[in-house]
Biopython code that builds the backbone (N, CA, C, O; Angstrom):
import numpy as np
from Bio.PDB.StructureBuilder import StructureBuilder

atoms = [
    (1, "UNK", "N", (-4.133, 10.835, 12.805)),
    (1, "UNK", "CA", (-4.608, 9.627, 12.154)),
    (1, "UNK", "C", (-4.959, 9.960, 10.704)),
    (1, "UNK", "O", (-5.767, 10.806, 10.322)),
    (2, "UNK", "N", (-4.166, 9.097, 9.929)),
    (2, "UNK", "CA", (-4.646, 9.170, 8.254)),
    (2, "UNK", "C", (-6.098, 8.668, 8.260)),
    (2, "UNK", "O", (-6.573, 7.691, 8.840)),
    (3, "UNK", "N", (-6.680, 9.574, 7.474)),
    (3, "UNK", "CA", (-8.247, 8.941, 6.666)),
    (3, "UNK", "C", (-8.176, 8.555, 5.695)),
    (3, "UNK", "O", (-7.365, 8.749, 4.790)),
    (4, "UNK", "N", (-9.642, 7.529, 5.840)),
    (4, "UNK", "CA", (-9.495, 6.599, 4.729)),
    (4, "UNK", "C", (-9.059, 6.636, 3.399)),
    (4, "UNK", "O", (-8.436, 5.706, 2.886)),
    (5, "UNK", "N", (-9.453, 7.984, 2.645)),
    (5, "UNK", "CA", (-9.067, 8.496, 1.622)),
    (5, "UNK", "C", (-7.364, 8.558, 1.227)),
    (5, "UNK", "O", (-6.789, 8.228, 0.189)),
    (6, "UNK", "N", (-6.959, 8.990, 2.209)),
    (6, "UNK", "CA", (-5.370, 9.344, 2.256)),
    (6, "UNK", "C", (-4.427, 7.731, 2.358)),
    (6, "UNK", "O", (-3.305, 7.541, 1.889)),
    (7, "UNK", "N", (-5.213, 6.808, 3.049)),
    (7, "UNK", "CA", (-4.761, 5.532, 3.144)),
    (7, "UNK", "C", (-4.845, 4.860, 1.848)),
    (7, "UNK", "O", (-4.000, 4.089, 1.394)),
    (8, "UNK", "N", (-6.069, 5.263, 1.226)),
    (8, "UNK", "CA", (-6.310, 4.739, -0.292)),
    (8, "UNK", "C", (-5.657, 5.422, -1.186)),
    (8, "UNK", "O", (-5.319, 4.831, -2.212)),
    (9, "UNK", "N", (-5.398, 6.513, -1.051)),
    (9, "UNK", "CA", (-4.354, 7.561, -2.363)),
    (9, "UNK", "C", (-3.170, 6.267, -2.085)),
    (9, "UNK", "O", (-2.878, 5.304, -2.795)),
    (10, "UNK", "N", (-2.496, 6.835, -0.345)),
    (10, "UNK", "CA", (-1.271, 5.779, -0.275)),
    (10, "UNK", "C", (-1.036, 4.360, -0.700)),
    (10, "UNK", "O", (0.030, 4.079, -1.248)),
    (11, "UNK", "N", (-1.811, 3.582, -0.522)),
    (11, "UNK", "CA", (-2.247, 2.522, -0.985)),
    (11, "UNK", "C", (-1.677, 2.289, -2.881)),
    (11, "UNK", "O", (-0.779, 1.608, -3.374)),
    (12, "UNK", "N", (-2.701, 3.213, -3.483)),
    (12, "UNK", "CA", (-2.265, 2.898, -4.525)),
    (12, "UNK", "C", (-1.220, 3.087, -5.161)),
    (12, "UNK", "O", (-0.578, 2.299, -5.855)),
    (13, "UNK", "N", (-0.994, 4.465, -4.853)),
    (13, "UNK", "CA", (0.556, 4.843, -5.553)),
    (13, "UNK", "C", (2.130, 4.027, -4.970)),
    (13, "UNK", "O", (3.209, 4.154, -5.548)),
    (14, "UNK", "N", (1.964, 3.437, -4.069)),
    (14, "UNK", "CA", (2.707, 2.466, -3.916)),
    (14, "UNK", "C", (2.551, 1.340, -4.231)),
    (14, "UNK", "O", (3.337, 0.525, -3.748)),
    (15, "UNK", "N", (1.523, 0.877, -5.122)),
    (15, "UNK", "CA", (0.956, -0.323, -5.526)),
    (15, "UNK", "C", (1.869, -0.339, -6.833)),
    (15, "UNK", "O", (2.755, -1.146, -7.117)),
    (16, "UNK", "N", (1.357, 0.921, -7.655)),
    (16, "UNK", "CA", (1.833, 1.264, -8.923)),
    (16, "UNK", "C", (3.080, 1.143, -8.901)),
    (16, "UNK", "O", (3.534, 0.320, -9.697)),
    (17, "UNK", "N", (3.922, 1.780, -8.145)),
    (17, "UNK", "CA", (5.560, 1.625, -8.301)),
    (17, "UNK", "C", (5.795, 0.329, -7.749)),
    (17, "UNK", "O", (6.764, -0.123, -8.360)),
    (18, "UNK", "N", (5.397, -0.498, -6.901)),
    (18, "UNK", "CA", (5.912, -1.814, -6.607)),
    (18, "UNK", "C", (5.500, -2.748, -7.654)),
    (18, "UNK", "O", (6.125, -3.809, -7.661)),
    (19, "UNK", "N", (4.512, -2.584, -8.619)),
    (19, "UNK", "CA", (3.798, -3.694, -9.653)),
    (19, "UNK", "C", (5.006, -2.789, -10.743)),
    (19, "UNK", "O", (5.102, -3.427, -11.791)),
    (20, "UNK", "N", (5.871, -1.581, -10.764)),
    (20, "UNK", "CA", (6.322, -2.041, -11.999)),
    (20, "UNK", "C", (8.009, -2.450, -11.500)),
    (20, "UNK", "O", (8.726, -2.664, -12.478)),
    (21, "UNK", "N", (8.414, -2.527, -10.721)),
    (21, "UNK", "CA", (9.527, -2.941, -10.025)),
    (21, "UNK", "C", (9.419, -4.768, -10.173)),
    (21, "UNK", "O", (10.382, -5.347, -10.675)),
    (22, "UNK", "N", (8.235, -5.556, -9.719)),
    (22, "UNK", "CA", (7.681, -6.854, -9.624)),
    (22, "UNK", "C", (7.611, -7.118, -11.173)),
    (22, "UNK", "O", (8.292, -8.062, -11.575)),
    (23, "UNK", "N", (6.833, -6.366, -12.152)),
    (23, "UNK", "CA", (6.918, -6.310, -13.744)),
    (23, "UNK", "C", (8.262, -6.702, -14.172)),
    (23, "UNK", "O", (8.539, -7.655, -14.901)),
    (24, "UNK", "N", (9.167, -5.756, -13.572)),
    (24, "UNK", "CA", (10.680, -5.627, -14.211)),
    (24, "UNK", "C", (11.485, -6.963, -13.941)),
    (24, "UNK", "O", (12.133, -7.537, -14.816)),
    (25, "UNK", "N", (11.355, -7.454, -12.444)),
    (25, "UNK", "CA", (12.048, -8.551, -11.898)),
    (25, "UNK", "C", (11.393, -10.165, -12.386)),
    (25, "UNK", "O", (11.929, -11.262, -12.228)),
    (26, "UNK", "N", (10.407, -9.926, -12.854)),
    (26, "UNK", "CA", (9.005, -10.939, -13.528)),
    (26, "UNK", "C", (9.851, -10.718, -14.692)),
    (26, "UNK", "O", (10.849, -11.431, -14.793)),
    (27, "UNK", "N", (9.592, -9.770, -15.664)),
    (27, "UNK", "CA", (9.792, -9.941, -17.037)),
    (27, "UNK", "C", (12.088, -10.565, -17.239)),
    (27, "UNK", "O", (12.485, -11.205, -18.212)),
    (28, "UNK", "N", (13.003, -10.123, -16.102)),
    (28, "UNK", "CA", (14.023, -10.344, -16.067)),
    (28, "UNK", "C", (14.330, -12.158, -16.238)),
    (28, "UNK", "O", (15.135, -12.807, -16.906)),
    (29, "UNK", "N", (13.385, -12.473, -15.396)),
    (29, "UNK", "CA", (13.350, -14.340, -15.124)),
    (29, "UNK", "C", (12.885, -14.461, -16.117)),
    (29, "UNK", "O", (13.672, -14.950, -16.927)),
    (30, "UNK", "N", (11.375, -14.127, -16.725)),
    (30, "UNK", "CA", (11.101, -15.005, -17.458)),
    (30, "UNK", "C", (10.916, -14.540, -18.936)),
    (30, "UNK", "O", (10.223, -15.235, -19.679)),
    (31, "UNK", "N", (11.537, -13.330, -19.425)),
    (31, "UNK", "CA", (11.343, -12.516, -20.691)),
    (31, "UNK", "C", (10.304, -12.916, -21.337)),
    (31, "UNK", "O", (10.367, -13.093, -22.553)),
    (32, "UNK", "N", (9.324, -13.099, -20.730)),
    (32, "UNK", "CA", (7.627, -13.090, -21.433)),
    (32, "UNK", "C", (6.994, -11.971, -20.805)),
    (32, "UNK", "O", (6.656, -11.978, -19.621)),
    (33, "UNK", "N", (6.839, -11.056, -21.548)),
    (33, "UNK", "CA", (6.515, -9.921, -21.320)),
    (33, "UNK", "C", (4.476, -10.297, -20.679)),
    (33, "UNK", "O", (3.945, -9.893, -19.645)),
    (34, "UNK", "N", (3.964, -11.023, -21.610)),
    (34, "UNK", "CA", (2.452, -10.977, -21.426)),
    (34, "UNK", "C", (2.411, -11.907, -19.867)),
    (34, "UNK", "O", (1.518, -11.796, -19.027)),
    (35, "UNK", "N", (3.666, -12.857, -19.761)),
    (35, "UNK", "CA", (3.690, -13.889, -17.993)),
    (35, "UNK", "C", (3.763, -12.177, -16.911)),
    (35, "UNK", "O", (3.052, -11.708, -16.022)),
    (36, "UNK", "N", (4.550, -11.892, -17.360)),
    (36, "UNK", "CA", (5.084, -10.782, -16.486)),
    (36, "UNK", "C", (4.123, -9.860, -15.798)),
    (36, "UNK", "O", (4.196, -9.420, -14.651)),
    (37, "UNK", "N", (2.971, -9.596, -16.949)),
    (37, "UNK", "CA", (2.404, -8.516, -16.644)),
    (37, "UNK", "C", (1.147, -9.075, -16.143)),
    (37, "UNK", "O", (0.276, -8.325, -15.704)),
    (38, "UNK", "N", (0.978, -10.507, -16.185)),
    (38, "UNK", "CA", (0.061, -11.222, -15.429)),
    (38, "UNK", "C", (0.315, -11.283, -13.755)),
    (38, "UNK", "O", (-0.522, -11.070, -12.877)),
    (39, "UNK", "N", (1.712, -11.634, -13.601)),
    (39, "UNK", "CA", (2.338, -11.436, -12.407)),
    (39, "UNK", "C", (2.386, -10.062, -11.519)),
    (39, "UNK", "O", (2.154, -9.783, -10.343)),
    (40, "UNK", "N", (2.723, -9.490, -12.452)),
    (40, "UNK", "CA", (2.328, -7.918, -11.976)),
    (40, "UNK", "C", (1.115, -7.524, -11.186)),
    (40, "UNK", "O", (1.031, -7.170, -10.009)),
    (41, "UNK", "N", (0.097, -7.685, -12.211)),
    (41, "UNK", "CA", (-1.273, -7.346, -11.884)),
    (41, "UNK", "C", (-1.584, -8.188, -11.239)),
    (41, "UNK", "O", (-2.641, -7.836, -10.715)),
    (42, "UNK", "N", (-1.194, -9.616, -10.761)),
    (42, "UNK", "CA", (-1.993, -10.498, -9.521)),
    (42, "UNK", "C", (-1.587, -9.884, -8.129)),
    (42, "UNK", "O", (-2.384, -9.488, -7.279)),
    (43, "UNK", "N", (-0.404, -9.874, -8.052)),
    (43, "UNK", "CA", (0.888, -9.111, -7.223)),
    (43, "UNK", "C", (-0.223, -7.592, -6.922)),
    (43, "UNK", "O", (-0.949, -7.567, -5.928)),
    (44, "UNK", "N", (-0.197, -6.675, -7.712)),
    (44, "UNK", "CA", (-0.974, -5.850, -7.348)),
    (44, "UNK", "C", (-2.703, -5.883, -6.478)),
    (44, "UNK", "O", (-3.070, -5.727, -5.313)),
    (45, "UNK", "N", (-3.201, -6.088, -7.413)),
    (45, "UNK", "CA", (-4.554, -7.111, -6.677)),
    (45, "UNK", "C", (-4.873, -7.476, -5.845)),
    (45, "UNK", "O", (-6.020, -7.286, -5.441)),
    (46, "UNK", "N", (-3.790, -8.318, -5.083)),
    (46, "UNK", "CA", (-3.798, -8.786, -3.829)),
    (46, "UNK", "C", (-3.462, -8.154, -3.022)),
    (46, "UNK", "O", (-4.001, -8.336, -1.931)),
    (47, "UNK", "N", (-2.526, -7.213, -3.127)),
    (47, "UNK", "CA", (-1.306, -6.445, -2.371)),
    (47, "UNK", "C", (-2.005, -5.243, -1.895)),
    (47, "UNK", "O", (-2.104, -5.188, -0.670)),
    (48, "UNK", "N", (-2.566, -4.166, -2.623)),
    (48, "UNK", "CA", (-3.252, -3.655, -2.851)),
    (48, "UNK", "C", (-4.567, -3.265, -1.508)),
    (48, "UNK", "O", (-4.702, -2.194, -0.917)),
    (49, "UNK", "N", (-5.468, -4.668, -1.322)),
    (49, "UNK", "CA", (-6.179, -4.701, -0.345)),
    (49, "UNK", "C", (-5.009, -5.447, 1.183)),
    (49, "UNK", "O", (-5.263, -5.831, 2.325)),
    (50, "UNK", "N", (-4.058, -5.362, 0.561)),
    (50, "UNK", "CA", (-3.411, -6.163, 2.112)),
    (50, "UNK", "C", (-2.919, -4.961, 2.874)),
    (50, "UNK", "O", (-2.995, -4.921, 4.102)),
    (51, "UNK", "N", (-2.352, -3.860, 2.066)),
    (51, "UNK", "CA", (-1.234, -2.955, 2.767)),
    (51, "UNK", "C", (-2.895, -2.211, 3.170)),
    (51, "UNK", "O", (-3.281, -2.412, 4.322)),
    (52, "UNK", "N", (-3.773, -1.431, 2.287)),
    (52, "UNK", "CA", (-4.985, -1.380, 3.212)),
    (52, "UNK", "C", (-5.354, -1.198, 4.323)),
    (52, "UNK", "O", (-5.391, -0.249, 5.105)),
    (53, "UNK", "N", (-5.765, -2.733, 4.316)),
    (53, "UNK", "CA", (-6.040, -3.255, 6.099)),
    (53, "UNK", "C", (-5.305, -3.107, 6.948)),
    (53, "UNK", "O", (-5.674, -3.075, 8.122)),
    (54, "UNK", "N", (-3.483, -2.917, 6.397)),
    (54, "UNK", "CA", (-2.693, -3.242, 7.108)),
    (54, "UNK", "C", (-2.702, -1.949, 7.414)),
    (54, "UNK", "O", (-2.912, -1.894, 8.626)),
    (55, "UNK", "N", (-2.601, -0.992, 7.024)),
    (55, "UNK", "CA", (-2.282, 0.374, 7.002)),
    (55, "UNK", "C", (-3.482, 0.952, 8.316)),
    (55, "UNK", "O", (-3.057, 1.373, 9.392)),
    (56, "UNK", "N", (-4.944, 0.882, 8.007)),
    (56, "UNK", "CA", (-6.130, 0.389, 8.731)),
    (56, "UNK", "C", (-6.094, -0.130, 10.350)),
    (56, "UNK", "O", (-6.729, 0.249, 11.335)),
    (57, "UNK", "N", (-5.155, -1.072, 10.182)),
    (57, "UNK", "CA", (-4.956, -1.698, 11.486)),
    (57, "UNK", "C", (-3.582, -1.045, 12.567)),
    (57, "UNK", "O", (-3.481, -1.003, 13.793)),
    (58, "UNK", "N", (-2.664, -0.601, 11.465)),
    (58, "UNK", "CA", (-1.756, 0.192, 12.572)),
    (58, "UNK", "C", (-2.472, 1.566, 13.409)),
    (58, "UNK", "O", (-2.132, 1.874, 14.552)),
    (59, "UNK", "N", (-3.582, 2.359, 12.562)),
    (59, "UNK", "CA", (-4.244, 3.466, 12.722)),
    (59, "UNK", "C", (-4.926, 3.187, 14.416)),
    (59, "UNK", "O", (-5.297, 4.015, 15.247)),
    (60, "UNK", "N", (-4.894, 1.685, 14.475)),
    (60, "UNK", "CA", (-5.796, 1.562, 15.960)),
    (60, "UNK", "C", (-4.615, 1.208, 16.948)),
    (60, "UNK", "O", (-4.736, 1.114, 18.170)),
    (61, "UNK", "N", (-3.642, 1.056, 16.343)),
    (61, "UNK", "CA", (-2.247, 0.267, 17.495)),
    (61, "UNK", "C", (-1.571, 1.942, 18.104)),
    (61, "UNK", "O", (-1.046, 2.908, 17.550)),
    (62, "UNK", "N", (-1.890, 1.637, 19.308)),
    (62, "UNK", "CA", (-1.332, 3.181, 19.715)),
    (62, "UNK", "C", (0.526, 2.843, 20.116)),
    (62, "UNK", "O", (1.281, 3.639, 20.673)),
    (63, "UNK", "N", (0.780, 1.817, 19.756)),
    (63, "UNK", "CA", (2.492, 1.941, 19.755)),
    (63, "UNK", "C", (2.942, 2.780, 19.066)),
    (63, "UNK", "O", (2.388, 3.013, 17.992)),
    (64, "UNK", "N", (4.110, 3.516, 19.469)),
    (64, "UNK", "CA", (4.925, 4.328, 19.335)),
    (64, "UNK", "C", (4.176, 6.017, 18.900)),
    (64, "UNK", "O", (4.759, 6.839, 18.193)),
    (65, "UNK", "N", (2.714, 6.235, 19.557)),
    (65, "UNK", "CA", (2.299, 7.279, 19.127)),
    (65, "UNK", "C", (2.266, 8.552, 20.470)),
    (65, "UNK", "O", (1.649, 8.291, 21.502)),
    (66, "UNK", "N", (2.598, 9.172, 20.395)),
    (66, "UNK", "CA", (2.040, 10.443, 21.498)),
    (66, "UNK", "C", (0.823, 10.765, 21.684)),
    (66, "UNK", "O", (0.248, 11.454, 20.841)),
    (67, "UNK", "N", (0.208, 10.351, 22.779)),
    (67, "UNK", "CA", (-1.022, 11.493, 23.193)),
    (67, "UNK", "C", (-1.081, 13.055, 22.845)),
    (67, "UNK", "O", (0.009, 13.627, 22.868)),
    (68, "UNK", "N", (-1.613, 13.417, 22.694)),
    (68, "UNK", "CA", (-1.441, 15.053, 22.660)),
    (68, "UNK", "C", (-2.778, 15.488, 23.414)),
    (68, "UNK", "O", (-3.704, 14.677, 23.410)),
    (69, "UNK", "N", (-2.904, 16.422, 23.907)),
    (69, "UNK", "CA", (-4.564, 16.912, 24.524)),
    (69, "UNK", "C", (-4.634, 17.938, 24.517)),
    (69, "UNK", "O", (-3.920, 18.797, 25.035)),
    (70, "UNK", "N", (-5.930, 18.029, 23.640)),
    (70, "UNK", "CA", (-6.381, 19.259, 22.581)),
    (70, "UNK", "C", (-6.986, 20.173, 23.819)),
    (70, "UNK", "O", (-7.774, 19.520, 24.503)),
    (71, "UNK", "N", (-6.841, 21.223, 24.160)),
    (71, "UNK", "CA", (-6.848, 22.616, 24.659)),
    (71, "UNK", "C", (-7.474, 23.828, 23.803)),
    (71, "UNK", "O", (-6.955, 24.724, 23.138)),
    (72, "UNK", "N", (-9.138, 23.397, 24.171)),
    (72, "UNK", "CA", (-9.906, 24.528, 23.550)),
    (72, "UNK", "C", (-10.223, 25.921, 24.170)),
    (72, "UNK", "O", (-10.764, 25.875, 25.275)),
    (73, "UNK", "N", (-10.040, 26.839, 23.778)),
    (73, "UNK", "CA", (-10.778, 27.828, 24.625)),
    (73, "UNK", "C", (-11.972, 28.533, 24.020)),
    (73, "UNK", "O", (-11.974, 29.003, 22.883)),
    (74, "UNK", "N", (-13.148, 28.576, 25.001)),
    (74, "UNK", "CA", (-14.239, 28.669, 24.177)),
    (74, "UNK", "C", (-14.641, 30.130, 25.025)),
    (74, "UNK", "O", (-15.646, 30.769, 24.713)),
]
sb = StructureBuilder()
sb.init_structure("model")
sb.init_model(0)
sb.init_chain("A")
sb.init_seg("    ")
for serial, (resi, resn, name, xyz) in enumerate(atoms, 1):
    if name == "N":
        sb.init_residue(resn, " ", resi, " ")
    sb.init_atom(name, np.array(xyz, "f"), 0.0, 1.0, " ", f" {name:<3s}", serial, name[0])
structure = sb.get_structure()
């Protein structure tokens, strides 16, 4: 299971490359660079806390995961 930390690194750095991909396809339609980068950053913002939770919520869905059972010897 990823921790929270590692969900939030992930989180963002895929935020960053999808807000400038969304930037690029924003600024393509509407060549207003200052619309674009408004779009961007809302797009991010929102997105941002969605993948998150979402990320958050697969961590409890035990589909498609293996048990494993930890074998201590003390």
């Amino acid at each position: 299971m990823d921790n929270h930390w590692r969900s939030i690194v992930k989180a963002i750095s895929w935020r960053v490359f999808a807000t400038l991909v969304t930037f690029m396809v924003a600024y393509l339609l509407t060549r207003e660079a200052i619309i674009s980068i408004g779009i961007g950053f809302a797009n991010a913002t929102i997105k941002i806390f969605a993948f998150y939770s979402h990320e958050r919520l697969w961590n409890k869905i035990g589909f498609g995961k293996k048990m494993v059972e930890e074998n201590y010897i003390t």
